[in-house]
C-alpha positions in Angstrom: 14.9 -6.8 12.6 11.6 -7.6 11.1 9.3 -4.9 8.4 5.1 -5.3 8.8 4.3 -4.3 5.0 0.4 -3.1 4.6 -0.4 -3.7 0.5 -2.0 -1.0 -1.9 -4.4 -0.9 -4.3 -4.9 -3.9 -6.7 -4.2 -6.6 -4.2 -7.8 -7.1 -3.3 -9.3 -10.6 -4.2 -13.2 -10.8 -3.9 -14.0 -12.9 -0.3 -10.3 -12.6 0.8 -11.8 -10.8 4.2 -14.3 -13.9 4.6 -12.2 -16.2 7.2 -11.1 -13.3 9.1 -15.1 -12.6 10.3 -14.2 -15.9 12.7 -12.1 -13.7 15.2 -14.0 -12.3 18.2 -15.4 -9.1 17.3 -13.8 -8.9 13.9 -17.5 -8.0 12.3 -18.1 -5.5 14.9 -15.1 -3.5 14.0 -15.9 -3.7 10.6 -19.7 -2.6 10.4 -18.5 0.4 12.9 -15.3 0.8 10.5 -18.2 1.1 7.4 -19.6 3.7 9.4 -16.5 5.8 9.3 -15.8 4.8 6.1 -18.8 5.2 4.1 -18.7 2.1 2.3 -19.9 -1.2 3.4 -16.7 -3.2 4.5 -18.1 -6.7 5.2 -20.1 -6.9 2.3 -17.1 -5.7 0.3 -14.3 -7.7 1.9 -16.8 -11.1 1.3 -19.7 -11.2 -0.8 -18.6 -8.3 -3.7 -17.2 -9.4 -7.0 -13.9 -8.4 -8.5 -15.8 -5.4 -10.4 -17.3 -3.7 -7.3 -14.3 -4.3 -5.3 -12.1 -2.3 -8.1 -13.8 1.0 -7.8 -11.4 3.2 -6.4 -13.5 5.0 -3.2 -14.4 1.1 -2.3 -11.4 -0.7 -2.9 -9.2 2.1 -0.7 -11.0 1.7 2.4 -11.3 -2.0 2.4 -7.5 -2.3 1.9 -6.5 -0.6 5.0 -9.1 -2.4 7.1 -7.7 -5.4 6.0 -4.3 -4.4 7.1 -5.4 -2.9 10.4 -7.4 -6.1 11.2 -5.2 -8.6 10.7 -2.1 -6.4 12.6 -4.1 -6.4 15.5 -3.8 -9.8 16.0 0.2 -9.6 15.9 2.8 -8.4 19.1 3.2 -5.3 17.3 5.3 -4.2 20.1 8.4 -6.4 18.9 7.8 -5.0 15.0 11.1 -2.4 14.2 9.6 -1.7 11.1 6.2 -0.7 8.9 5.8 0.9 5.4 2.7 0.5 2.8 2.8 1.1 -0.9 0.1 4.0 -1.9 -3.2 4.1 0.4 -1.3 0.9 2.3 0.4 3.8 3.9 -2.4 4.9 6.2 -2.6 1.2 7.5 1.2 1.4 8.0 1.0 4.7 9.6 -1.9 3.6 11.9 0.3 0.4 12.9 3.7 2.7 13.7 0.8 4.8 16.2 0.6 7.8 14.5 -2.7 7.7 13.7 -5.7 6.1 15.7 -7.3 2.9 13.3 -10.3 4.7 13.0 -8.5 7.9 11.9 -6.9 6.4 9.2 -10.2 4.0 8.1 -12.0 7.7 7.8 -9.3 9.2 5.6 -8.9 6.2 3.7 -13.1 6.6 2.5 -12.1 10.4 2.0 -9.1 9.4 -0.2 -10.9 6.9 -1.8 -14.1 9.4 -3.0 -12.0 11.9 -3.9 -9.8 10.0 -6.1 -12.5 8.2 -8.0 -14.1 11.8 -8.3 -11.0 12.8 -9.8 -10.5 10.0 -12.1 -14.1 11.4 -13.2 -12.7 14.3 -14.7 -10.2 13.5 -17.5 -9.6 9.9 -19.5 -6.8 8.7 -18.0 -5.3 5.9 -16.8 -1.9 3.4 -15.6 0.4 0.8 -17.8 3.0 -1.0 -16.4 6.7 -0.8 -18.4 8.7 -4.2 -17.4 12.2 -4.2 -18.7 14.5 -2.1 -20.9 17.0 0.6 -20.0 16.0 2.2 -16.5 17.0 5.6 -17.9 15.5 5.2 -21.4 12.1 4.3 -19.9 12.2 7.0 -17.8 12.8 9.5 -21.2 10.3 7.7 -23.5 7.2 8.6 -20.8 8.4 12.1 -20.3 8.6 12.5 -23.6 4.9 11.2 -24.3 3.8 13.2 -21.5 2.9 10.9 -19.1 4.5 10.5 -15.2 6.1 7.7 -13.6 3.7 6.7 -11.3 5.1 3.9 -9.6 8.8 2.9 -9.3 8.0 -0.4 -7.6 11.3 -2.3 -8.4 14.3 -2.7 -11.1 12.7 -2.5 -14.3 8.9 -1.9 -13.1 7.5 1.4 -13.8 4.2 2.1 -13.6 3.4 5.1 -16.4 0.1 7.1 -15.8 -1.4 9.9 -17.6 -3.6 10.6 -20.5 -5.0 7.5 -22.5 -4.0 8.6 -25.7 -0.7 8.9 -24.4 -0.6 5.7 -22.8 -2.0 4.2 -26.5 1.4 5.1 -27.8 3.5 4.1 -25.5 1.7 0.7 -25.6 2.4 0.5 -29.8 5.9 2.0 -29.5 7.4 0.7 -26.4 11.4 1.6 -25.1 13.9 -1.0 -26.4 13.3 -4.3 -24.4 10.4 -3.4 -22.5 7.0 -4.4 -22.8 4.1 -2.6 -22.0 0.6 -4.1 -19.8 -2.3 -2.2 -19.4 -3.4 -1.6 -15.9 -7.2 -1.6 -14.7 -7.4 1.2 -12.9 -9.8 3.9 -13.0 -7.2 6.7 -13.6 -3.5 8.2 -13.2 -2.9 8.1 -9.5 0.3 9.7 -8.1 0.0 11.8 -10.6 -0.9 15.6 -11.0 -4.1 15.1 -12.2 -5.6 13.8 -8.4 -4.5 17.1 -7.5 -8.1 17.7 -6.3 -7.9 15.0 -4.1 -4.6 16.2 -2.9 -6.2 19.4 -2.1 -9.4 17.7 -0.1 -6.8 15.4 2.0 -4.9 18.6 3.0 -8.4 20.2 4.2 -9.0 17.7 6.6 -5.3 16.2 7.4 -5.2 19.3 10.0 -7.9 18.1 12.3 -6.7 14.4 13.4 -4.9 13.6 16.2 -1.3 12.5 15.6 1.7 11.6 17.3 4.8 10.8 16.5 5.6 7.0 15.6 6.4 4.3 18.2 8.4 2.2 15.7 10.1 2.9 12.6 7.8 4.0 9.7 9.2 4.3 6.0 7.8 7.0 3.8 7.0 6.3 0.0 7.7 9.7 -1.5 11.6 8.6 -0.4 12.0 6.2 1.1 13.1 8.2 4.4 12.6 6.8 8.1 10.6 9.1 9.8 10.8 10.4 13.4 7.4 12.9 13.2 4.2 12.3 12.9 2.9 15.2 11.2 5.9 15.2 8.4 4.4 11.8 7.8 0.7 13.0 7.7 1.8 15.8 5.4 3.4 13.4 3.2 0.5 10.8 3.0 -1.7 14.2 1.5 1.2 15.0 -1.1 1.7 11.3 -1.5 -1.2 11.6 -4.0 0.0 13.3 -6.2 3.8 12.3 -5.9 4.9 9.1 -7.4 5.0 6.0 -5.2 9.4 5.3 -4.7 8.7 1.5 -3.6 12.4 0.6 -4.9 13.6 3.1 -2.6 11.6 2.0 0.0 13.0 -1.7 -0.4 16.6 -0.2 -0.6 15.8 1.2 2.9 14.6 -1.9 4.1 17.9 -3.4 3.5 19.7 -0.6 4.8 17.9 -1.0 8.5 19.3 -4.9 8.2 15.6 -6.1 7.7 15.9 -10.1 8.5 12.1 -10.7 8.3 9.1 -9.5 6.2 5.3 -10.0 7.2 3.4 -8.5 4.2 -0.6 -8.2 5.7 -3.7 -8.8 3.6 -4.1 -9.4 0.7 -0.6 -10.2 0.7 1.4 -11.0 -1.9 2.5 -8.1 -4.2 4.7 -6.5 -1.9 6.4 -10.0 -1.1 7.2 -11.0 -4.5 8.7 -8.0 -5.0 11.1 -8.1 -1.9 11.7 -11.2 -2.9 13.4 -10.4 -6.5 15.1 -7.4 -4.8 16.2 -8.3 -1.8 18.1 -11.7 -2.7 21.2 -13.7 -2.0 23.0 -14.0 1.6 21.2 -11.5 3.1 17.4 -12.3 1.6 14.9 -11.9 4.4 12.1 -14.2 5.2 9.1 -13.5 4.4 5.4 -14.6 5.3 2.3 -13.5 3.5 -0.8 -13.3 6.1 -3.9 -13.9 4.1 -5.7 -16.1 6.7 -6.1 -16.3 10.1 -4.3 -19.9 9.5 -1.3 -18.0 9.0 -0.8 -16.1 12.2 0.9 -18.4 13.7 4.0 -18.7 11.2 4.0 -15.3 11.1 4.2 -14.6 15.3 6.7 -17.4 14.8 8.7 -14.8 12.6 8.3 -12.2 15.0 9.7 -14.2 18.0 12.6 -15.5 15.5 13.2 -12.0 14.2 12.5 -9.6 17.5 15.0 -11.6 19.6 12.1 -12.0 22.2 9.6 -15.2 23.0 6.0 -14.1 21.9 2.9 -16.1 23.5 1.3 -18.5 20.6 4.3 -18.4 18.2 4.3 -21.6 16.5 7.2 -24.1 18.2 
């Protein structure tokens, strides 16, 4: 069985859309993807520096293009299995047909506003906690106040809240963890984008959705879903909810998951199946960053799907 994984915020690279603008009609569905957007998606995804591409109601929208573009060019049709981390959910929902692309690149610009508006409000931010006692990690940024964010793997934690907070937890770290600041404009998944919670759940109502073709992990749990409205519902409260990656991964390896394609700007979510799921059963994975890598990864798909796919490498 093979997992399509669409990456979240902080995987962008400046001019890592540039060779993908040689596919047929690759720039026309971007400029009418900006339009839905609001933001400028070619000039983002290839002239924009790493500054302009971190603002948050850019950077969201240009990740899930990214993802939806590149999938397109993959026989998504032989793919058991999707998931994103954070706003790579919407790409991953788009791909298991729940949404339409464009419904997802229009929430993605709404998402992306709204948190950065949020962020506006209060000084907050993200540090990453690497190591030390799951449990007493877990105590030490409740116990400062903060939330735990992200639970991307075994000992990775992503700690968000006030910056204060965060100051302390950087000079007085849990036993055998250190502590990296994170440049992000605030505390995502946390409660304080609970206004941008509140204007997903204004307009979540008024898409068309259906239920997913293929099988679509949620972050909140983990959980395979069957309905596409539980799963739109759950993108809006994803917000403020923290991301469960690690349980994610744990239900990638449940489902028997042989093969991983992770889509651009891949890496991130690679290494990390990589250090977690290891040994016998280790998938193989392929990063698509370029179109030179479609071919390796149809060549996964036919390998991993059981079924011969036109223009997999031989």
């Amino acid at each position: 069985m093979l997992a399509v994984l669409s990456p979240g915020q902080g995987s962008q690279k400046p001019g890592f859309l540039t060779p993908w603008l040689d596919l047929p009609g690759a720039e026309t569905k971007l400029r009418w993807w900006s339009e839905l957007s609001g933001v400028d998606l070619l000039h983002l995804g290839t002239r924009a520096d790493a500054d302009e591409i971190r603002d948050t109601a850019r950077t969201q929208p240009l990740l899930v293009a990214a993802s939806l573009l590149a999938a397109a060019e993959l026989p998504l049709e032989q793919v058991g299995v999707v998931a994103g981390h954070s706003v790579g959910e919407l790409g991953a929902t788009a791909i298991a047909g729940v949404l339409p692309a464009e419904a997802a690149i229009a929430l993605a610009g709404v998402r992306g506003r709204e948190m950065a508006a949020a962020c506006a409000l209060e000084a907050t931010g993200m540090s990453a906690v690497l190591g030390g006692d799951a449990d007493e990690v877990l105590a030490t940024i409740d116990k400062l106040g903060l939330h735990p964010a992200n639970l991307n793997a075994t000992g990775q934690v992503v700690a968000a809240g006030a910056l204060d907070a965060l100051a302390k937890l950087s000079a007085e770290p849990p036993a055998k963890a250190r502590v990296r600041e994170l440049q992000v404009a605030g505390a995502f998944h946390t409660p304080y984008m609970a206004r941008a919670e509140a204007a997903l759940g204004a307009i979540a109502g008024g898409m068309t959705v259906s239920d997913p073709v293929r099988t679509l992990l949620s972050d909140l749990d983990g959980t395979a879903l069957e309905s596409g409205p539980e799963m739109v519902g759950r993108l809006v409260r994803q917000v403020t909810a923290p991301v469960r990656w690690d349980l994610v991964m744990r239900t990638l390896a449940g489902l028997g998951v042989t093969g991983v394609i992770e889509l651009p700007p891949a890496g991130t979510l690679a290494g990390l199946v990589k250090r977690e799921l290891k040994g016998d059963g280790a998938p193989e994975i392929v990063t698509l960053n370029t179109p030179d890598d479609l071919s390796a990864a149809r060549d996964l798909i036919a390998r991993h799907s059981g079924h011969p796919i036109e223009g997999a490498a031989r």
